[in-house]
N, C-alpha and C positions, 0 to 999 in steps of 0.2 A: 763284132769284136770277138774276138779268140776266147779272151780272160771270160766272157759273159757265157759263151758255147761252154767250156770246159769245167768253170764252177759249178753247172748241172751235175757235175757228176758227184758219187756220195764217195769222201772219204773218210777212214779212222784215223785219227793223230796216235800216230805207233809210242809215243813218252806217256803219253797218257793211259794209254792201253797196255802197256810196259810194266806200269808202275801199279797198274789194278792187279796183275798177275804177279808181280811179284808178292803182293798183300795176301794174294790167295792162296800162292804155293807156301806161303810161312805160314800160314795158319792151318792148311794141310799139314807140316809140317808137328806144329804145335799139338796138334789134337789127337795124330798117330803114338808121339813120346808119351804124352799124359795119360792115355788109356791103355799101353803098354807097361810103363815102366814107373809110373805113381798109382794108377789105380788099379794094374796088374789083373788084363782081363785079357784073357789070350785070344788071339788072332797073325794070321799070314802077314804081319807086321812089315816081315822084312820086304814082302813083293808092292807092297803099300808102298815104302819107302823107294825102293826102283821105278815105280810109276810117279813117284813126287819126283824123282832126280829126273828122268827122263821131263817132264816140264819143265824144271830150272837151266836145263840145255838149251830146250827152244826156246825161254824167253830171253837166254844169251845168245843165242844165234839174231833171236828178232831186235838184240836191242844193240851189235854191234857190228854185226855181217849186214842186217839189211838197211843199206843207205836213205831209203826215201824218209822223210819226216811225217806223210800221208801214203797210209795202208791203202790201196785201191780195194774195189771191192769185192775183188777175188783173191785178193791176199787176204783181207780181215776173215770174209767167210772162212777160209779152211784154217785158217786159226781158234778161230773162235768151232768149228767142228771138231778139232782137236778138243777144245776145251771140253768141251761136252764128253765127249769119248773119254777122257783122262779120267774126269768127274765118274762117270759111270762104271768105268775100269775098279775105282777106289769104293766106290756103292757097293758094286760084284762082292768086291773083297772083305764089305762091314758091313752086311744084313739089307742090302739088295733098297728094296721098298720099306721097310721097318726100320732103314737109319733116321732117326728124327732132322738131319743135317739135307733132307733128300730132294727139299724142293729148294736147293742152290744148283741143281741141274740146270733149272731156266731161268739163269741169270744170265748166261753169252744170247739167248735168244732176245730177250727182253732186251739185253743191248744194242742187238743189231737193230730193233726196231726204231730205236733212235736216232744213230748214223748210217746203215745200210740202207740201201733200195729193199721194196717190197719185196721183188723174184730173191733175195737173200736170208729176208728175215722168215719168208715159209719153210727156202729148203734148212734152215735152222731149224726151226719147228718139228718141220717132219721128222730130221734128225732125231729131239730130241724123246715126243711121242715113240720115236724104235727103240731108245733107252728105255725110257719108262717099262712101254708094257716088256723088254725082256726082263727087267729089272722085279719086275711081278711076279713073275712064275722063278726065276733060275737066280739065285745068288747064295753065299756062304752066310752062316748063322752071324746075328748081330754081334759083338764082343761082349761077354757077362761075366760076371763071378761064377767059377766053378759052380757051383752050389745051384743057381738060379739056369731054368733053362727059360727060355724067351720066346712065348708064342702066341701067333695073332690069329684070327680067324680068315678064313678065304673073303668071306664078303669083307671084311674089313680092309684090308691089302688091295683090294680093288675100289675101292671107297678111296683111300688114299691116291691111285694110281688117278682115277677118278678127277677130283677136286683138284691137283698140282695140272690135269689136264685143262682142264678149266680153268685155272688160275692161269696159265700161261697163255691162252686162247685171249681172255681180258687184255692182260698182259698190254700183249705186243700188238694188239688190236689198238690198245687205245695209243699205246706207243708210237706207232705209225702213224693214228692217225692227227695227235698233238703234233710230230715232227711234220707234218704238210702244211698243215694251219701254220708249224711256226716260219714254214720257208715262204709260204705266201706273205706273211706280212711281215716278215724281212724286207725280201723286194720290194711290196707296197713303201715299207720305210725306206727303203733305198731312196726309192721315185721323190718321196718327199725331202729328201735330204737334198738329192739331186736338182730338184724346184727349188725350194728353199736357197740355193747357193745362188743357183742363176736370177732369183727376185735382187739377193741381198746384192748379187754384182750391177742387175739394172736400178737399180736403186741409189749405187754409189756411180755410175755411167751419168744418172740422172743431177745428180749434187753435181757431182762436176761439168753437166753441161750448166746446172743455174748459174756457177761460177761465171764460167765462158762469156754467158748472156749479160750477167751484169759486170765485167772486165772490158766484155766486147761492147756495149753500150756509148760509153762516153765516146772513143775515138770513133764510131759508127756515126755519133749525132755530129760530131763537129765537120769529118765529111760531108754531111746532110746539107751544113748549116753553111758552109763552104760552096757548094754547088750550087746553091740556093742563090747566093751570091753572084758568084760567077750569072748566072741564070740574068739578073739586073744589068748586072754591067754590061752584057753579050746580047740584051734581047732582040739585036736590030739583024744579028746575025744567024739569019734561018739555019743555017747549016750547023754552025755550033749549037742552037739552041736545043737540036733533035738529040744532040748524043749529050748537053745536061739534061733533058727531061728524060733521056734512058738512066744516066748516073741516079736521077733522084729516083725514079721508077725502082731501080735494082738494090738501091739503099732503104723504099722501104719493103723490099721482101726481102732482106739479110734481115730486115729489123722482124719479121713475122717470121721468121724462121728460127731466129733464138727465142722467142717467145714461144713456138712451140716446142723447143729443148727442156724446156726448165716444166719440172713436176707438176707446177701450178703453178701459171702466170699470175692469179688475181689475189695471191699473197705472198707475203716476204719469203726471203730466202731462207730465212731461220726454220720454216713451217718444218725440217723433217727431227727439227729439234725440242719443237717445242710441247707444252701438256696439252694432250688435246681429249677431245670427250668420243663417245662413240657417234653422237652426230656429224665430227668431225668424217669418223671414218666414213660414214655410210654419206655424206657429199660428196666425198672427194671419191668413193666409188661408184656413186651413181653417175657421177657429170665422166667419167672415162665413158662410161658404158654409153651415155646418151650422143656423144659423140661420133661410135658409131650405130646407133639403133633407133629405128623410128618408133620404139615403144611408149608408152607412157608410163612415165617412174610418178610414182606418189609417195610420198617422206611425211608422216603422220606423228607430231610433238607432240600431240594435245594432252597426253598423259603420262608427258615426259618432264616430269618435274623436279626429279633431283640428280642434277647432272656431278658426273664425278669424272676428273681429267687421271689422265694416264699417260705417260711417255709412249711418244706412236711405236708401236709393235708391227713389225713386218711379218708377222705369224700370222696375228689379228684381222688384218688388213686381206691378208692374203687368201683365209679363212674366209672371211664374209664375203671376199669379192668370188670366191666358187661358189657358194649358193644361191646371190643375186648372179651372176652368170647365167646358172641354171635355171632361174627362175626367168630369165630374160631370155632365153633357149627354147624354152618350153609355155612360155605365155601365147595366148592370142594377142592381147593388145595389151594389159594393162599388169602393171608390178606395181604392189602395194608394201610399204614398207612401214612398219609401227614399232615407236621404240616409247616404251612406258619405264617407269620405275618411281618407287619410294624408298622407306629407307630402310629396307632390308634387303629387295631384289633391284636388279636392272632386266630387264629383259628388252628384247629383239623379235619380231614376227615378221618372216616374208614371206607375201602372199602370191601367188599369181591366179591367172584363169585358163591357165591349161588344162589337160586331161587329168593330172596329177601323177599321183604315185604306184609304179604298178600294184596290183591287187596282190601279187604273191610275194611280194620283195616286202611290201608294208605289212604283210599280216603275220609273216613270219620271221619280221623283228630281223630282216637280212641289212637294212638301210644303214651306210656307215659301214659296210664290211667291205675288203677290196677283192678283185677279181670275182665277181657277180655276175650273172645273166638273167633278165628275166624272161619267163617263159612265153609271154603276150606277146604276140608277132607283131601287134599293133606298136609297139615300142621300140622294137628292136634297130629301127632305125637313128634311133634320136641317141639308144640309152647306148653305151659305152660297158665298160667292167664295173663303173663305179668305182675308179677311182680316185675322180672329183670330188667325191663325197666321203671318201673315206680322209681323204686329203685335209679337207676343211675342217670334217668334224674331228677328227684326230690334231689338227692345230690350236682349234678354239678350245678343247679340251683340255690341250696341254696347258691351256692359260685359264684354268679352271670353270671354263664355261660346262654348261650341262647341255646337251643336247636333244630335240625329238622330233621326231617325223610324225605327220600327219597328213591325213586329204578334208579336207573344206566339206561338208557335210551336205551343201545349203549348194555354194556353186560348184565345188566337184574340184575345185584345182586343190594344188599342194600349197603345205603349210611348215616351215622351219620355223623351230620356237628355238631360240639359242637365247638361256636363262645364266645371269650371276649372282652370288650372293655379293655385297656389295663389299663386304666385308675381304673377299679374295679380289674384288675388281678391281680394288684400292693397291693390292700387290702386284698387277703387270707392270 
């Protein structure tokens, strides 16, 4: 898809960006009048103010001449270098390194690190570092009172230059690398939106076939019951009798075929409405799975003593059946499933006896995260990005479950503990 290629790319929203520069050239603004003309402390004021007017051009060129709504990222770079440049220009002009105002140099860099690609937010950097250290050595004295002359030591001046270098390095460092983490699970949240819709559309596909099946019912049996008939009155006639016993044959696999239409035959139609427990859930997902799976599911109540109903949740649902999935993926033979509670927790344990969970994914607390690899070659066939797991546990979580990952100590397979206080369970 075009929209999915082209959203890869990084753009600025020029209104926004607009409107941060208009904040910045008025308060350049501001601060040249007040220590000119209230606190009357001489400097080249006037060349100050020609380099503030020369930015209020360009941000009226950028906010009326250039049409697009989204700066590409070779338009925002050389804006936002400008910015810098302008800023440095005004440094020049009010004590270089020794302006206390000095580290709003790296604020275009720090921003690019948030909307820009990497190769933009360095050559910002670099940029800015070539400000800096001229700004060290070469600039006009800071503005003072006649009286007061203003002076810093060498090491100091480099100490400064120093730490705003370093502050910036932090900076755009973490800058960068929060905005990847957030465009990862974005997409990851995409995927689940995108899941989520198409559950919620087979799910209402599903109600409207149990309708069908029980609409289509009646007038199916009375056919039936018609044929059946005919069948008595005709039986002397071999040739009729072949195409009723095809009639009755073809009516009852219409009748096993609405039967498999409907979400669960072996209860009423009301089931996607009605309060159900999480035993509910974890039936009606084990009997899909065993349907197609020669595993052996075990369903373990024995310390399942105070059940609490909940309106069925397609979240919930959808949530436990990726981890019983997995656990039926990844089993040799047998899925153990234990659902305990009293009256403060409910919990959920599934077990299997597979290999379990890789060593490096489990020890460094990666489980749950999306777009993953784990490094055991041994795996690499089975495991995915992970984002089955990010899916599930980001579901059950949204519905206040707790989640954790483990491996079985004793036989070595994996363990999901998905835990509620009962007190939130009561709120899905």
């Amino acid at each position: 898809m075009k929209f999915l290629e082209t959203s890869k790319y990084h753009y600025l929203n020029k209104f926004t960006y607009v409107n941060l520069r208009w904040i910045a050239y008025t308060g350049q603004l501001i601060a040249v009048v007040l220590v000119q003309f209230i606190l009357e402390f001489k400097f080249d004021y006037f060349y100050c103010l020609l380099i503030i007017f020369f930015g209020f051009i360009t941000n009226l060129y950028l906010q009326f001449r250039v049409r697009n709504n989204q700066l590409n990222t070779l338009s925002s770079t050389i804006f936002l270098a400008y910015d810098i440049l302008q800023l440095g220009i005004l440094f020049f002009l009010t004590g270089g390194i020794t302006n206390p105002f000095i580290f709003l140099i790296i604020i275009p860099s720090v921003f690019s690190s948030q909307h820009l690609d990497v190769s933009s937010s360095i050559i910002l950097v670099f940029f800015t570092v070539l400000n800096l250290i001229f700004l060290t050595f070469y600039y006009h004295e800071l503005p003072s009172p006649n009286q007061l002359h203003f002076h810093t030591p060498d090491y100091y001046l480099y100490g400064i230059s120093i730490s705003i270098f370093i502050g910036l390095l932090f900076l755009v460092y973490f800058g960068v690398k929060f905005k990847i983490e957030s465009i990862i699970r974005m997409k990851a949240y995409d995927k689940i939106q995108e899941i989520m819709s198409k559950e919620n559309e087979l799910l209402s596909l599903g109600g409207q076939a149990a309708a069908a099946a029980h609409s289509l019912g009646t007038p199916l049996s009375t056919i039936l019951l018609t044929v059946k008939e005919l069948q008595k009155d005709f039986s002397g006639d071999l040739k009729l009798k072949k195409d009723l016993d095809l009639l009755v044959s073809q009516s009852n696999r219409c009748s096993e075929i609405l039967k498999k239409l409907t979400l669960n035959p072996s209860v009423e139609d009301q089931f996607i409405d009605a309060n159900l427990c999480l035993d509910d859930y974890i039936r009606e997902i084990v009997r899909s799975f065993q349907e197609i799976s020669k595993k052996n599911f075990i369903i373990n109540l024995s310390k399942f003593t105070n059940r609490i109903n909940t309106y069925k949740s397609t979240e919930i649902i959808y949530g436990l059946r990726n981890f019983i999935g997995n656990a039926n993926k990844f089993s040799n033979d047998k899925i153990e499933i234990f659902l305990r509670s009293d009256k403060k927790e409910t919990e959920i344990i599934i077990k299997d006896d597979g290999p379990g969970f890789p060593k490096d994914l489990i020890d460094k607390h990666k489980l749950g995260e999306p777009y993953i690899r784990t490094t055991d070659n041994a795996y690499n066939s089975k495991y995915g990005l992970g984002l089955g797991t990010f899916i599930g546990k980001t579901l059950l979580e949204k519905n206040f479950a707790y989640i954790e990952f483990r491996n079985d100590k004793k036989k070595g397979g994996a363990e999901v503990i998905i835990r509620w206080n009962n007190k939130d369970l009561i709120k899905v």
